[in-house]
N, C-alpha and C positions, 0 to 999 in steps of 0.2 A: 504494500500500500504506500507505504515509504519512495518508494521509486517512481509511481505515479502523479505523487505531489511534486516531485522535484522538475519532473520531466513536465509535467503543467508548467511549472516555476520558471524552466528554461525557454518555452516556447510562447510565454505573457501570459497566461492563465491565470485567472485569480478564481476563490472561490465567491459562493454569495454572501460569506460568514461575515466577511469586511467590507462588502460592499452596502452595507446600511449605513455608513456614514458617508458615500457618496451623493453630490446634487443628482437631481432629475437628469439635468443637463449631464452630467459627465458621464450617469451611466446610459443612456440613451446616444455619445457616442461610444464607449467601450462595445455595447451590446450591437454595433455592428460587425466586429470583427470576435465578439465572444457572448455568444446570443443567448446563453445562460444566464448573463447579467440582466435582462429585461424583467426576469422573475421579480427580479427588487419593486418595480415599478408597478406589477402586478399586482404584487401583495399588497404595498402602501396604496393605491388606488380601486382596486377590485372591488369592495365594499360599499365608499362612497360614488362609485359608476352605478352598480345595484341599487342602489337605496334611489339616486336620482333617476335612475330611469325604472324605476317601480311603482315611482309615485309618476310619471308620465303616461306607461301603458298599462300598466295593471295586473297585466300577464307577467307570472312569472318566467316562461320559457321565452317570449318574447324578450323579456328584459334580458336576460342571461345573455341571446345571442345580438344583440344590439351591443353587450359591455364586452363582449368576443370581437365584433365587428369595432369596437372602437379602439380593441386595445392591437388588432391586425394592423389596422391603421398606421395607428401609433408608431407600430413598431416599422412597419414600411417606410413610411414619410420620414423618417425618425431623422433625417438629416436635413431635412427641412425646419425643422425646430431650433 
């Protein structure tokens, strides 16, 4: 296991353990060349995307695939940001 942390280490790989003190901004550019870091932005936003778009449509499978569709997005454009 050792070995695979290192060889992450050598090749810029971080994990998502320290990337919760990263800005929006910084890991929205890391996560394009290490697309595991977008989780971050998942978890801090997932919640509050659900909640506002629940009180919009009502549905909840609606609302789910609306906060999928925006976090797609997100994550595409994501250099545009």
């Amino acid at each position: 296991m050792l070995w695979v942390l290192l060889w992450k280490h050598m090749l810029g790989f971080t994990t998502t353990d320290n990337a919760g003190e990263l800005s929006d901004e910084e890991i929205l550019v890391r996560s394009q060349t290490q697309p595991w870091l977008f989780r971050v932005i998942v978890d801090r936003y997932e919640a509050p995307f659900m909640r506002k778009a629940r009180s919009i449509v009502f549905n909840p499978l609606d609302a789910e695939e609306i906060v999928q569709d925006a976090f797609t997005k997100i994550y595409v454009h994501a250099d545009k940001f």
